[in-house]
C-alpha positions as CSV (number, residue, x, y, z in Angstrom):
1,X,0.0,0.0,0.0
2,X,2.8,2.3,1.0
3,X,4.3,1.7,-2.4
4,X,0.9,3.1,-4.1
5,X,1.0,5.9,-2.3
6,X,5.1,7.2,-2.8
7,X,4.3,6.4,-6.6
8,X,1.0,8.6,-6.3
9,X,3.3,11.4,-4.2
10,X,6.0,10.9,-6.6
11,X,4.3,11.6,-10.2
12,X,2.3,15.0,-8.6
13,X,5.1,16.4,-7.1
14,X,5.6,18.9,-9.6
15,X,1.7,20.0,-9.6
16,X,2.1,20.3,-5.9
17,X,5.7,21.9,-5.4
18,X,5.1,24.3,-8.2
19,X,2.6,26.2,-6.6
20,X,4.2,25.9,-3.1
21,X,7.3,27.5,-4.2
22,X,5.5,30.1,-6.3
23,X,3.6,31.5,-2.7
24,X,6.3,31.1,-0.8
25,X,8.4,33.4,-3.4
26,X,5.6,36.1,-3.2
27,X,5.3,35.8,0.1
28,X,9.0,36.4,0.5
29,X,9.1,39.1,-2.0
30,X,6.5,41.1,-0.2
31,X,8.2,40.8,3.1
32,X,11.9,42.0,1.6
33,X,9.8,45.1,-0.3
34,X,8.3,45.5,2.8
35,X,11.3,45.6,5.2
36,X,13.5,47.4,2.7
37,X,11.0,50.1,1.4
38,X,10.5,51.2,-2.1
39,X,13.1,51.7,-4.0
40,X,14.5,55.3,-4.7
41,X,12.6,57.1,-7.9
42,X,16.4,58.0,-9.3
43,X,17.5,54.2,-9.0
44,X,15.8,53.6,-12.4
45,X,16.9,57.2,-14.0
46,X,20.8,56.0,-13.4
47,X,23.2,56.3,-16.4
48,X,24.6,52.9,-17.1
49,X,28.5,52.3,-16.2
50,X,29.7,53.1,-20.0
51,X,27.8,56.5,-19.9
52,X,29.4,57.0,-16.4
53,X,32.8,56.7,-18.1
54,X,32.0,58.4,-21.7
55,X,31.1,61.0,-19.1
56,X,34.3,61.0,-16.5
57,X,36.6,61.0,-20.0
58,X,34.8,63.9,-21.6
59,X,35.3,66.0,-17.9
60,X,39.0,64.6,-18.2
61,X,40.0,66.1,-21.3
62,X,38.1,68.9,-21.3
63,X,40.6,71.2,-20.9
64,X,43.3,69.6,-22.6
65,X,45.0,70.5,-26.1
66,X,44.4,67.3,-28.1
67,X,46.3,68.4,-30.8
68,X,50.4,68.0,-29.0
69,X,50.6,65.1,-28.5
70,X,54.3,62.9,-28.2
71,X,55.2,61.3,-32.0
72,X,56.6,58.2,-32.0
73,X,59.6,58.8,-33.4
74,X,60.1,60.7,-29.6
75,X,58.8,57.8,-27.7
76,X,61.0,54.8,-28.5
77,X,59.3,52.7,-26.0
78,X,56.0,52.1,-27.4
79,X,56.7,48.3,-27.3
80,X,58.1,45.6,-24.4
81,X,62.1,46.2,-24.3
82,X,62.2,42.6,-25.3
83,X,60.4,42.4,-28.3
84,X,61.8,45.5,-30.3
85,X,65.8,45.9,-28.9
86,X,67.1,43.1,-30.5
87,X,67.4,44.8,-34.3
88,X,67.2,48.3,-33.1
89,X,70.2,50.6,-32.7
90,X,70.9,51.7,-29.6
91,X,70.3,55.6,-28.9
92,X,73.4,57.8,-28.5
């Protein structure tokens, strides 16, 4: 008999736990919206991380002259010592 009845348990168990876990979930949810509060009205007006950083680079050059800038020929080390000092000359 006890066979019949873990069998019968067994194949409803997702008709039973699906509804189970669904309450308990918006039960839970409630309770955590509850204790923490609503959330601030700015939290969804937030720039995204990329827009925080296109701004912060626009503010950081802002003031600068963008057209001196160091040739290469003036700055030898654009590449690891290792890789490029074997075939070049060394500087006098």
């Amino acid at each position: 008999m006890w066979s019949v009845v873990w069998a019968a348990v067994r194949s409803k168990a997702p008709y039973v736990t699906f509804p189970v876990a669904f309450v308990v979930g918006l039960v839970g949810s409630q309770l955590e919206r509850l204790l923490r509060g609503d959330p601030p009205a700015t939290a969804q007006e937030e720039k995204s991380i990329s827009e925080q950083r296109e701004d912060r680079k626009l503010q950081e050059i802002a003031g600068e002259d963008l057209t001196q800038v160091v040739s290469l020929k003036d700055k030898l080390e654009f590449a690891p010592r290792a890789v490029l000092n074997r075939n070049r000359p060394e500087k006098s």
